[in-house]
N, C-alpha and C positions, 0 to 999 in steps of 0.2 A: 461265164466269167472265167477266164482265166488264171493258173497260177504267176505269182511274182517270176520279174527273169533277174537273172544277180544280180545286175547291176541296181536294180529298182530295190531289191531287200537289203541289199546293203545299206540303202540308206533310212533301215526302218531298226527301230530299238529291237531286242529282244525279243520285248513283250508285245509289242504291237506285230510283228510276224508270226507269233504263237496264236495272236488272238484270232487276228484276217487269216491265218493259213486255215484253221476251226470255221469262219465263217465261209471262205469259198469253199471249205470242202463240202461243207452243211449246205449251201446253196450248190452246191453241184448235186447233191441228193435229191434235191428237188427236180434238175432238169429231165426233161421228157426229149431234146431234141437232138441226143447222138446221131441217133439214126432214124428214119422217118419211117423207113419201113423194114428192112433190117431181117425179115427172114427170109427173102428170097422164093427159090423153090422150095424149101424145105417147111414153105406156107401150106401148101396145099396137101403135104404128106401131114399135117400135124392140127388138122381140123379146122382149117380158118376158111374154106370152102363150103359153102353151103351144102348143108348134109341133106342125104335121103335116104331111099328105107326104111323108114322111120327114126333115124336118128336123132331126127330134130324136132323130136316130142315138148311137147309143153306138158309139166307134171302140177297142178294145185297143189299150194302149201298153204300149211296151216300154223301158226304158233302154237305151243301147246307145254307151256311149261312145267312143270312135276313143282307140288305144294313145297315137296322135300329139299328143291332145290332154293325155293323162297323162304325157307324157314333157316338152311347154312345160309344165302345170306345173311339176313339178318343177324343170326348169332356171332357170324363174322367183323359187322358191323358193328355191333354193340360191344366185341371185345376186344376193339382198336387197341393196341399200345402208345398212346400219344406223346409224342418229345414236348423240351419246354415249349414258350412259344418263343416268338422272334422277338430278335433285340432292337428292334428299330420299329418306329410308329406309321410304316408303312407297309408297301409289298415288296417293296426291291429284296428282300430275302428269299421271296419264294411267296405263298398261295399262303395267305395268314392263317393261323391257330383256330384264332374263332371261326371265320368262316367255315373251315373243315368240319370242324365240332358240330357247327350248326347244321351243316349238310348232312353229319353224320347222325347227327338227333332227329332229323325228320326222315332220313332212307330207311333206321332205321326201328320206327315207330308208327309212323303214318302214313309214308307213303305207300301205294298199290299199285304195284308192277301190273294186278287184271286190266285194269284200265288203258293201259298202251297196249296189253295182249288184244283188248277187243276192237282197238280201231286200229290196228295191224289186222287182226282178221276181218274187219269191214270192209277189205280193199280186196280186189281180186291180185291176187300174187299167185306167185309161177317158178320151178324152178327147172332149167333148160340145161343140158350140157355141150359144151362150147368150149375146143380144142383141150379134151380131158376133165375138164374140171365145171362142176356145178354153180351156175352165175343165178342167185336168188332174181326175183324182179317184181316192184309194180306195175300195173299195167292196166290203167284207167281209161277207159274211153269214152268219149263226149259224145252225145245226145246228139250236138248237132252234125250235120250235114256237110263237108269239108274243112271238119276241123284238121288244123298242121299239128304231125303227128311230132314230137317234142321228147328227145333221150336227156334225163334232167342225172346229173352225176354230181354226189357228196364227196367232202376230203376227210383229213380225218383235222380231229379224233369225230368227226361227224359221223353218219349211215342217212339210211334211207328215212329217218327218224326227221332228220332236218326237211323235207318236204311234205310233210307231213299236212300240213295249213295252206298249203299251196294247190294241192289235187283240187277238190270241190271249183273254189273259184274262177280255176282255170281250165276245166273241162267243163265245167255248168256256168259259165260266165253271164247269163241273162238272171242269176237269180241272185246276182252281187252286182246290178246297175249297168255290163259292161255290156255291149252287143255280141251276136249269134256268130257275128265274122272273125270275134275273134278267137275262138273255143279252139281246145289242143285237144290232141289224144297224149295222155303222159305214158312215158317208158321210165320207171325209176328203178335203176339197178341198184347190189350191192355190189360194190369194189371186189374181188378177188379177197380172201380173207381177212373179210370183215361182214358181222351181221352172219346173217345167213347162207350166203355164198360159200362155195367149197375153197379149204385153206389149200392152197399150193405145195406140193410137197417135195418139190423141185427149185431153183431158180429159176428164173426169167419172166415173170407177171409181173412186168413194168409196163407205164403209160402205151408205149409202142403196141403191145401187145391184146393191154386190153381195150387201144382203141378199134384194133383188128374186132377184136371180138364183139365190141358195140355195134359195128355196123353190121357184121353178118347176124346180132340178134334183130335188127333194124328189117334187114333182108328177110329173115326168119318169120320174124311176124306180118312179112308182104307190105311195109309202107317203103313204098318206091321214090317218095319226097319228103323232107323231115327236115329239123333242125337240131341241134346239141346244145346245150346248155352244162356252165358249171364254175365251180368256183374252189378255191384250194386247187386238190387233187384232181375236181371236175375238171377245173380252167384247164390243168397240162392234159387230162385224156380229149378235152373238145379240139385241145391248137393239136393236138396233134394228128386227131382224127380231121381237123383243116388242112394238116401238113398232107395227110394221107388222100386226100379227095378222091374218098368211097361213093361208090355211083347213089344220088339221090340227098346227097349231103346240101344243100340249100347254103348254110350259114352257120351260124355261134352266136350265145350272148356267153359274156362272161364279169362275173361280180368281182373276179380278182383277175385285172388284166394284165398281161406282160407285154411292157411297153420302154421302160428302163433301157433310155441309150447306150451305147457302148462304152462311152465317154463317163458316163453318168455312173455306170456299172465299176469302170476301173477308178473312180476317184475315191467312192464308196469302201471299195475293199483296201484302197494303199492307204489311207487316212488320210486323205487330199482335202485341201479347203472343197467347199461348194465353187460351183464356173458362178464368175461374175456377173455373167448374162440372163439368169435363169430369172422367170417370173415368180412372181409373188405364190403362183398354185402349184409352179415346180419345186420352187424354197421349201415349201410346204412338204411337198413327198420328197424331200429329199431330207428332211428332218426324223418324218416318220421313218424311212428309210434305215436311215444312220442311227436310229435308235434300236430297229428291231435289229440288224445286222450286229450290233454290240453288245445287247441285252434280251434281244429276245432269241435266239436260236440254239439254247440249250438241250430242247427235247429233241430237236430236228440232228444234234450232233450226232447225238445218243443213238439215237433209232438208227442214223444211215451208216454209223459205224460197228453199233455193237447190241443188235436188235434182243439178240437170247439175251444175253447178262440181265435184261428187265422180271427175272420173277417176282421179284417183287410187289409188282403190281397184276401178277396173275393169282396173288395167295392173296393179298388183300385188297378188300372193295374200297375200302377208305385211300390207301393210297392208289388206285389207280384212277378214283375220281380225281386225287387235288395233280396229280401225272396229266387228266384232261382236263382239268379248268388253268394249267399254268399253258396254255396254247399259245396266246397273245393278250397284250397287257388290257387291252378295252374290253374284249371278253372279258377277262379274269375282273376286272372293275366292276363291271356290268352284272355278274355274277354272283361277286359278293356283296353288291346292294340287295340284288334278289335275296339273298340269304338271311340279310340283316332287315329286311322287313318291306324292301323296295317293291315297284311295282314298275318293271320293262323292260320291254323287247322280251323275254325268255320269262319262265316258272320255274319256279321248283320244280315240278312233275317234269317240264320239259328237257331239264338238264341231268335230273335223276332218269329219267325214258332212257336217255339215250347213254348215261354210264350203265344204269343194267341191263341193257342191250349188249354192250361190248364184256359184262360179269358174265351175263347165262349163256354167248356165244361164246366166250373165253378167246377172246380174240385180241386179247391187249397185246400178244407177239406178234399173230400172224401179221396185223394190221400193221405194226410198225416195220416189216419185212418190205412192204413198200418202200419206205426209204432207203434200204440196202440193197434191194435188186435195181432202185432207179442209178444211185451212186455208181455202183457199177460200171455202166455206161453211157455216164453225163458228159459231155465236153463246156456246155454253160451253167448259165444261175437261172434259178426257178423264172426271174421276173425279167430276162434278158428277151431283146425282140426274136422273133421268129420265122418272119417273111411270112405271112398267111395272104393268100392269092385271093379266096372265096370272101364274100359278104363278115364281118363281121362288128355285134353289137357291144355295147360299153356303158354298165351304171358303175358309177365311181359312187361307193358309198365311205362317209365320214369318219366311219372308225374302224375300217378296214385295214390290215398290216401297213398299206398307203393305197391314198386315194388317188387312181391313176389320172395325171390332168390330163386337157383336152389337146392340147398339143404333142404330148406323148403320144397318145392315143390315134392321132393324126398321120402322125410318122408311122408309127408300127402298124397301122391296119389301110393300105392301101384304099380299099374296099370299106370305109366303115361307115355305115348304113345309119344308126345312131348312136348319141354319146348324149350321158345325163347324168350331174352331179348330184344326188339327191340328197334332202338334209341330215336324214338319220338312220343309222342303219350299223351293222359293222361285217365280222368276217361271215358270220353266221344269218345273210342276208335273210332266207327264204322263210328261214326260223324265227330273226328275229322281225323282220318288215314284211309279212306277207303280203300284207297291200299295195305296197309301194313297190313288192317285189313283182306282184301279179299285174300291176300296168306299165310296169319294165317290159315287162314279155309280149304285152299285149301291143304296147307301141314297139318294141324293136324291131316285134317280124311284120309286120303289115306291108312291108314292101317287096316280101319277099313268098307271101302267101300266092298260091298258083290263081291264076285270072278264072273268077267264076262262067 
């Protein structure tokens, strides 16, 4: 996406160029596709070369978190300073009172962090270093006999927490109904400072860079044919590691697709009517669209511009939870039913998992330092097309930021193998539809699975 040219902001109030110049900049933080590849020679001097002499150890990790650390929690938690509540009988103010409260009443009382300690240590994980810096990983492999080896990539305020429901079914796929043909070997990293992964202590771990670095983990562990998956932050490291076509890259699915004409793109940002001609399924993402771009892109401002200024949510657990549950507006819905007694898509434990994941990793800056190293060097918007040459796949789910249509979808993926609107789901697919997410995967790649 583009900045306005004069002529165009001159005929824009004030306040509507204040707002859109905030929104492209916030969707320029998002973009992954300045540069495609972008280091040159100075790739191979700085470890994006498959390492030897043993440099490219695999180390066992283990969680292992101190009582002491679960016990400041808590006291953390239970001595919230809480503001009134909000003056209006919805959310438009922000991530309601109660909800907090209630979140804050079960993190901290009942819930038990051992319990995500042990089925994180149930999984064989691994921590490898990779052009300086420590990339955590799952690394699940399947039973069967040619299973497609699968790099699965979280955004944020996500990790590796969101696949969580996902491994079993789709590495043991015979003992959830599905056949032997279709079984993965799963690669689930964490992003560059987040989770477990070593924080950056530099600039430049943006998309570009750690697509680099996915495929030589890919290389590293000897699968010579694979596929990418992802969605958020996954979706810009999979298109770009598309843009990049690293030898043995197969395809992509992705749950947040970029597909957003150019046309579509610039009407969005100038406050242009909707084009007359658009279908009923594009009216539709062009609604959700025009609403997250007005109302939802507050955190995304924030992080891409001025990532430090957040301590706030590094001293308190209470506020950096309601910092990740104000993500997008159907999460944050979906969330606070859970809270008030609901029962979908996500738990309590699920959504506590994964904010004290990002508490005991202290990673509520690092993690947002992605959107300032991406801004840096965006020329478009997160959801802008791409040109992707290789195979790629498309589940458009329902309460997703927008649910990409199939005509979109069409246009921007030359190559695209399959597309499927499903009924329910939203940004936090894997997490929250495993099932529907696990025969996404299972049908996208079968055409692209190597001939028995």
């Amino acid at each position: 996406m583009t900045a306005p040219t004069s002529t165009a902001a001159s005929s824009l109030s004030r306040r509507t160029l204040l707002r859109n110049g905030a929104a492209i900049a916030a969707l320029a933080a998002f973009s992954p596709i300045a540069q495609t590849e972008g280091f040159g020679a100075s790739q191979k001097e700085s470890g994006m070369m498959p390492q030897t002499a043993g440099g490219n150890a695999f180390r066992p990790f283990h969680v292992n978190v101190s009582e002491a650390e679960l016990t400041d929690l808590r006291k953390r938690i239970n001595a919230t300073r809480w503001p009134e509540g909000e003056q209006v009988s919805d959310a438009t103010q922000g991530v309601q009172l109660a909800t907090v409260q209630a979140l804050a009443r079960y993190w901290g009382t009942t819930y038990d962090w051992r319990k995500c300690e042990a089925k994180l240590n149930s999984l064989p994980q691994f921590i490898t270093e990779i052009d300086g810096l420590d990339i955590h990983f799952i690394h699940a492999r399947s039973k069967h006999e040619n299973a497609l080896p699968m790099i699965v990539t979280h955004g944020w305020p996500g990790s590796v927490i969101e696949q969580l429901k996902i491994i079993d079914p789709l590495t043991n796929p015979t003992a959830y109904g599905a056949d032997a043909a279709d079984a993965f070997h799963l690669v689930i990293p964490s992003l560059p400072g987040y989770g477990f992964s070593g924080k950056p202590t530099a600039p430049g771990w943006n998309p570009v860079r750690i697509a680099h670095a996915w495929a030589t983990l890919m290389q590293r562990l000897g699968y010579t044919q694979y596929v990418a998956q992802g969605g958020d932050w996954g979706n810009a490291v999979s298109e770009v590691m598309a843009l990049q076509q690293p030898p043995g890259l197969l395809g992509i699915h992705t749950n947040m697709a970029a597909t957003v004409p150019a046309n579509i793109s610039k009407a969005l940002a100038f406050n242009e009517p909707p084009p007359a001609d658009l279908t009923a399924e594009e009216r539709h993402a062009w609604d959700q669209l025009d609403f997250f771009y007005k109302k939802g892109l507050g955190y995304a401002i924030e992080m891409s511009n001025r990532p430090q200024t957040l301590y706030g949510i590094v001293d308190s657990p209470v506020g950096l939870a309601a910092w990740m549950l104000d993500h997008d507006a159907r999460s944050q819905e979906m969330i606070a039913r859970v809270f008030a007694g609901g029962t979908e898509g996500l738990t309590r434990d699920d959504v506590l998992d994964n904010v004290t994941l990002y508490w005991l990793t202290n990673t509520a800056i690092s993690s947002a330092r992605l959107y300032w190293d991406t801004h840096r060097m965006s020329t478009g918007g997160f959801f802008d097309v791409r040109g992707l040459k290789i195979p790629v796949a498309v589940t458009a789910f329902p309460d997703e930021i927008y649910a990409a249509p199939r005509s979109w979808a069409e246009r921007a993926y030359p190559k695209l193998i399959h597309y499927n609107r499903v009924e329910k789901g939203g940004h936090f697919a894997a997490w929250e539809q495993p099932e529907i997410f696990c025969e996404e995967m299972r049908v996208s790649f079968r055409s692209l699975r190597p001939a028995r």
